[in-house]
C-alpha positions, 0 to 999 in steps of 0.5 A: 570757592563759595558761589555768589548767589543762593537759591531757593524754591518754595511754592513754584518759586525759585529766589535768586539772591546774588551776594557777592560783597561789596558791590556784586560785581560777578568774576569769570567763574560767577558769571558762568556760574549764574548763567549754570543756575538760571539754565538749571531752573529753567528745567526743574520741574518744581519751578514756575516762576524765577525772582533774581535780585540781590542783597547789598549795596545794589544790585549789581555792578557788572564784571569784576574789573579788578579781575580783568585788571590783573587778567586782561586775558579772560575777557573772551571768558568773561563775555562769554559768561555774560552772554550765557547768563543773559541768554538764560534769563531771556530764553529761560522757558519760565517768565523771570522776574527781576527786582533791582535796589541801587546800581544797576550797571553793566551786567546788571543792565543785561540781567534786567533787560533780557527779563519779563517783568522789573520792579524797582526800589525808589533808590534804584539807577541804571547805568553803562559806564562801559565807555568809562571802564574800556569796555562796551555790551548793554546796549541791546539789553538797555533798549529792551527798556529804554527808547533809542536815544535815551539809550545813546544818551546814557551811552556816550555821557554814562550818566544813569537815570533813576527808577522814577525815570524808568517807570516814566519811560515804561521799562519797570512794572512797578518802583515801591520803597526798598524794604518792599522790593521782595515781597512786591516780586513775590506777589507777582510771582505767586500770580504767575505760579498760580497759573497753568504752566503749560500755558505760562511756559507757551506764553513765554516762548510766543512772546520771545518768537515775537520781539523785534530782532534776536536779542542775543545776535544783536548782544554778541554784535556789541561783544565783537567791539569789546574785543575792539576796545580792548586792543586800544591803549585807553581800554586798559588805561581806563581799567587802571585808573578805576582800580587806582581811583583816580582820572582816566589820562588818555593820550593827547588830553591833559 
């Protein structure tokens, strides 16, 4: 199976391009793929700096529900993926820099908030629609970005907030026009791999050593619930409707 995502390295840079058509929404296999990625950049000796974006229509729209419509039982494998993969991008020994377009949802929320440095197109959003799709996780990598009850609001109601929005509230480094977004990424990349890599490589485990809380323990918290969710009637029925494109029918709702 072709993995959903190229790498390139040039300059003491490595480019991380998902593209997994038509929404990069990652299965099982590509989550822990990615996550394998990441960890394997982390320690490559030709590698300063790391850029994850994507191609298409955004940047990435979480899980493959369809996958876990049809296999409910790989969920255990799934999270485990995502936790992997965000654990890498947050405690890779490199600064990571992420370049979001479009949607941003679900795992696309943990890819963005376990990294250093978000830029962002003018189109870009940020969304958990994890309350619609019977599921939850995010929370602890969305405030990473946004303040408390930003967070909740977009948690309860699934409503996502712009880029403009995001820059305001002081999660992204810069939101430029999309046909810019990659060469705004590289031109901080190449700054950082400019630098002495020892000294980028000690920053970052300082500045990790030094956050408030243990990012990926508050994750596999949010993980236990999941599981939770999925043992209720209207986790699999919100799944349902959303590969049948139609309204969640919950019991005792019309």
């Amino acid at each position: 199976m072709t993995a959903p995502f190229t790498t390139t390295v040039a300059d003491g840079i490595a480019e991380l391009v998902i593209d997994q058509p038509p929404v990069n929404a990652l299965n099982d296999a590509g989550w822990h793929g990615l996550a394998d990625e990441i960890e394997r950049l982390g320690h490559d000796p030709a590698v300063r700096v790391i850029v994850i974006r994507a191609e298409g229509r955004g940047f990435c729209a979480g899980v493959d529900i369809k996958e876990l419509d049809k296999h409910p039982e790989k969920i255990v494998s799934v999270n485990a993926g995502n936790y992997r993969t965000f654990k890498a991008v947050h405690r890779s020994p490199l600064p990571v820099i992420v370049a979001v377009h479009g949607f941003v949802l679900g795992g696309g929320i943990g890819i963005a908030g376990a990294a250093d440095i978000v830029v962002a197109s003018e189109d870009a959003t940020f969304g958990v629609p994890e309350v619609d799709r019977g599921a939850m996780g995010g929370g602890a990598h969305l405030q990473r970005l946004f303040p408390v009850q930003k967070v909740r609001m977009m948690y309860f109601t699934g409503e996502p907030i712009t880029a403009a929005e995001g820059y305001r509230l002081g999660a992204i480094e810069q939101v430029v026009p999309r046909a810019r977004l990659r060469e705004t990424a590289l031109t901080i990349a190449r700054k950082i791999a400019a630098k002495s890599t020892a000294m980028i490589r000690l920053a970052k485990e300082s500045l990790n050593g030094i956050e408030d809380g243990n990012l990926e323990d508050k994750y596999r918290w949010e993980q236990g619930f999941t599981l939770q969710a999925y043992s209720e009637k209207d986790s699999a029925e919100t799944r349902r409707a959303f590969v049948e494109k139609r309204e969640a029918q919950f019991e005792g709702k019309a």
